[in-house]
N, C-alpha and C positions, 0 to 999 in steps of 0.2 A: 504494500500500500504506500501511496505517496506521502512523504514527510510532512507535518503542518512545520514550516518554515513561517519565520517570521516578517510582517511589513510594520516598518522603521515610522513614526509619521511625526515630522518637524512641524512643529505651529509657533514655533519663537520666529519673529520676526527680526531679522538683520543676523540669524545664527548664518555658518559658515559650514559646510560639510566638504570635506576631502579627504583624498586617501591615503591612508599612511600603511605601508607593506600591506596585505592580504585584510585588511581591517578597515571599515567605513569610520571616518572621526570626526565630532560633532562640537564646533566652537561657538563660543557666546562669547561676546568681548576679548578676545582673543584667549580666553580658558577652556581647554578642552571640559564637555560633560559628557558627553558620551563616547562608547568605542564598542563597534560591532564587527565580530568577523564578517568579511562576506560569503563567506559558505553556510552561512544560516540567515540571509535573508532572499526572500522572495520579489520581493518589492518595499521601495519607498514612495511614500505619499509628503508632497510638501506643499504647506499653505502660506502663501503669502511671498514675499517679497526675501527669499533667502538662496545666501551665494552656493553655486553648485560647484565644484572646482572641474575641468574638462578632463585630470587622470581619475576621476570618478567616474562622471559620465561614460567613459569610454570602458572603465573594470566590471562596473553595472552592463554595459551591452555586452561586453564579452563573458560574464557570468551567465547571461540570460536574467537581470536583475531588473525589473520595468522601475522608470521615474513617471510617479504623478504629479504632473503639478497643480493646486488646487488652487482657488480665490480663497479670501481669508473668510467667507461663511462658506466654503466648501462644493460652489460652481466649477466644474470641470475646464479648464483653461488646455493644459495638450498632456501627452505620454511619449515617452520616450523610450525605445527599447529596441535592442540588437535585431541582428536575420530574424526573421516569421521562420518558423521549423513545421510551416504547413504538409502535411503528406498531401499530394495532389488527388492520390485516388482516392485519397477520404473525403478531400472538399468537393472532388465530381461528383459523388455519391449526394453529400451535402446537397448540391445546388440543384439536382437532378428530382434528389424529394422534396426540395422547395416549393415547384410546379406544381407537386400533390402533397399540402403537406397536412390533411384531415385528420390523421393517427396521431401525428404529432400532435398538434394541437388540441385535441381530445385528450391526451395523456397532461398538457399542462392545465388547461384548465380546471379539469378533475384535482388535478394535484393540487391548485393556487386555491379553491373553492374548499374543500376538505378541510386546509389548516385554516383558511378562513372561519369556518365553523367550528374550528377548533382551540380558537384564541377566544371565541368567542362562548364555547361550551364552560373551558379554561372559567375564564370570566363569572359564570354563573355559581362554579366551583369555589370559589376563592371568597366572590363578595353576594354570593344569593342571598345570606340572612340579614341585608342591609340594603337590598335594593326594595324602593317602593314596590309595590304590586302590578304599577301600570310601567316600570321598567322591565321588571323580571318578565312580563308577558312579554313584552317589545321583544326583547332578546331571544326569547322563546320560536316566538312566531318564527322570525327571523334566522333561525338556526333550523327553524324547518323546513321552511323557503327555500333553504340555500342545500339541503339534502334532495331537495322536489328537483333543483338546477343541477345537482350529481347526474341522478337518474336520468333527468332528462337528455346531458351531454351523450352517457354512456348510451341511451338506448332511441332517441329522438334527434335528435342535431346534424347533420348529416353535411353540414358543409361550413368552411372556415366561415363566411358570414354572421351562419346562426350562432355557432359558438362563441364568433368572438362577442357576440350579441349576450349571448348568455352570461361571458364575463365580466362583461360591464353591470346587469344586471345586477350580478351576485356582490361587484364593488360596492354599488348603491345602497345596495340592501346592507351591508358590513358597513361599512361604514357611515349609517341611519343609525344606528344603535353605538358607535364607536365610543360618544361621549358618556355613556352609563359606566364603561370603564376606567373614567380617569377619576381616580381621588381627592386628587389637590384640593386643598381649602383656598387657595388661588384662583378668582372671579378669571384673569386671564388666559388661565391654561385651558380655558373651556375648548371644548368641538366645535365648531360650527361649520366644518367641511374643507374638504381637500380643495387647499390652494399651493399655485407652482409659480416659479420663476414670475415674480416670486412669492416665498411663502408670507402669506401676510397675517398667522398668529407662530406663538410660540412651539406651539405641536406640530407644527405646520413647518416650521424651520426646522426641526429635529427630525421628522421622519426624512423630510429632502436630504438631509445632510447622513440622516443614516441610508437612504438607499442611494446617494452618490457612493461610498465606500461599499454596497454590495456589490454596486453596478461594478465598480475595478475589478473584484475577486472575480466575479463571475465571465468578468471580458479574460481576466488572467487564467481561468478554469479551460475557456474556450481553445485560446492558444496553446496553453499546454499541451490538450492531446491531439493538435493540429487541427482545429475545426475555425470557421473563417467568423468570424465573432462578428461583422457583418449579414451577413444572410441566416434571417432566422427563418420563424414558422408562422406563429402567432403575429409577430408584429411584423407591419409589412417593411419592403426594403426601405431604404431612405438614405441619402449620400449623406455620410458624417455620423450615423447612428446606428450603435452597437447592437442589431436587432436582436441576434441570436442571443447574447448576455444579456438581455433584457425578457428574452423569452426563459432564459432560466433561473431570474430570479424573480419570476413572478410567483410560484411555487413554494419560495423558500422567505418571500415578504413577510408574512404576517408571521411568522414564527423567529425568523434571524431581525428583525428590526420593528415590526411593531410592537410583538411581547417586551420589547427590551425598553422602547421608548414607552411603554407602558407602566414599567417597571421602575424605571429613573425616576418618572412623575410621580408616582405613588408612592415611593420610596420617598418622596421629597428632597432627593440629590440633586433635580434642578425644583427651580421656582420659578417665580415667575421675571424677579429682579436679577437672573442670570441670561437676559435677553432683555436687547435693545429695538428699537424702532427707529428706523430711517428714513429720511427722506422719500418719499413716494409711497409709504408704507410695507415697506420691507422691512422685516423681522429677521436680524440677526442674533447667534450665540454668542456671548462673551469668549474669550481667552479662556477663563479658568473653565466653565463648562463645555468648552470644547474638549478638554484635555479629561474632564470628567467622565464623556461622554466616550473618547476611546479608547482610555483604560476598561470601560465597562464593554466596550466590544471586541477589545481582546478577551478579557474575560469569556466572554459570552462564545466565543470560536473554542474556546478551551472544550468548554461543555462539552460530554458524552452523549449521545443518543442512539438508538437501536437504531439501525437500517433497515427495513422490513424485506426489501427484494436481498442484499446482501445478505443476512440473517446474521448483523454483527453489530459492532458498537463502534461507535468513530465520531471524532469531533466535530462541532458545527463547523468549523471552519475550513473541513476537509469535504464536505457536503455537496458545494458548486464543482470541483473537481471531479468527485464521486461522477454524478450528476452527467457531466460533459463525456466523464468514458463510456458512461454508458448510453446516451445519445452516440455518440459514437462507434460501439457496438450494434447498437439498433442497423444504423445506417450502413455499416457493414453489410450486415445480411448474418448478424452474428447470433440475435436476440431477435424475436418477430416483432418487440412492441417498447416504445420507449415505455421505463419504470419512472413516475412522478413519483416523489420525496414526500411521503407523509407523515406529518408529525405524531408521537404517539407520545 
């Protein structure tokens, strides 16, 4: 099984990173703080305005080491990284079930849908004895709803249209009830629906910012086992947009970053005074909760979980990886049917 290798991620503004013998080295005012071998990192993520030295750059592409470079709320700016080690006759395959890609698609949705219902069954589990009566049904209803949209993919749905129809539906429906979940005694941190670019409450800025760093892993999962992280299934093509890592982390959403942003809030490790407001009404993270926020997703990759089609135990953060060889294999001719990732 693949190693979980480490990603590095610098949010000090004006730090310096360069490289000293076989080892990534991390300056702040000319004081080294950090030193990492590079034979134990996978990637760096860096935010904001920080000097890269070019014998770095160049020991990262020659490791196979990808560079992110992030805006300081975590907008994707570029990536940097050595030869594509695409196999070709794995991408022909790829592009070839592009044209037909209804099984595919049927396997993520089922999968994105499932844990959806499952953060949200979660949810009932956790805080049922405290939810009014007219939330608890809410959620209920809701969680039925969204088993009726199982069924219906698996056995009614018949072409990428309906489906993808289906899983907007099942978003709507999950995310109608999203707010029953957040605890905070904070009037701000409320729900009041998915907004983008930008996020204009606080929940709102934390989910964007945590599904920018899935979106990396899972673009990094692609490449790995040579799949063209451009041409997915579910989401159509688009020049400049990582389809296919977008198609596989839609499965792995509500469990690798909403539970978690869940979980911060409730926990009350953010508030609502660790987010600003911008000009235009952009809601950015602070400094310190940014840094709070990817300690806790390291953390959170650490975590154990059973794999139901592998029959084994492996970290979250080995998941998109997982994930990508076995679309991979699918597409092979190796497996009849891709295995979506359900949470258990």
């Amino acid at each position: 099984m693949k190693k979980l290798l480490n990603t590095l991620y610098v949010t000090t503004e004006g730090a310096s990173l360069r490289k000293d013998g076989e080892n990534l080295v991390v300056e702040v005012e000319g004081a080294e703080r950090v030193r990492v071998p590079l034979h134990m990192l996978a990637s760096v993520v860096i935010f904001g305005a920080i000097y890269l030295s070019p014998a770095l750059m160049a020991a990262c592409a020659a490791a196979g080491i990808t560079l992110v470079l992030l805006e300081r709320n975590g907008r994707f700016q570029a990536r940097v990284e050595g030869p594509v080690s695409g196999n070709v006759l794995l991408r022909r395959a790829q592009y070839k079930a592009s044209d037909n890609p209804e099984d595919v698609v049927r396997s993520i949705v089922i999968g994105k849908v499932s844990n959806q219902r499952a953060v949200l069954m979660r949810g009932l589990r956790d805080y049922g004895d405290t939810f009014d009566p007219l939330a608890r049904d809410r959620i209920v209803g809701v969680t039925g709803r969204l088993a009726q949209i199982i069924r219906r993919v698996q056995s009614v749905d018949d072409t990428v249209d309906l489906m993808r129809g289906s899983e907007g539906e099942a978003a709507n429906l999950y995310f109608s009830v999203f707010d029953h979940l957040i605890r905070s005694p904070d009037e701000e941190m409320r729900w009041r629906g998915r907004s983008r670019r930008p996020p204009l409450d606080p929940v709102n800025a934390l989910l964007s910012f945590l599904y920018t760093l899935l979106t990396h892993d899972c673009r990094s999962a692609c490449e790995s086992v040579g799949l063209d992280p451009a041409v997915g299934f579910l989401h159509r093509d688009r020049p400049g947009r990582p389809s296919l890592a977008l198609d596989l982390m839609e499965e792995l959403r509500p469990v690798l970053v909403d539970r978690l942003a869940l979980s911060l809030v409730n926990r009350r490790q953010l508030r609502a005074g660790d987010f600003e407001k911008r000009d235009g009404g952009a809601v950015i993270m602070s400094d310190e909760a940014r840094k709070t926020v990817l300690t806790a997703w390291q953390e959170r990759k650490r975590e154990e979980r059973q794999h139901l089609f592998l029959d084994e135990k492996t970290p979250l953060g080995l998941v998109p990886y997982l994930q990508a060889q076995l679309l991979a294999r699918h597409l092979r001719g190796d497996i009849d049917a891709y295995p979506p990732w359900f949470w258990k």
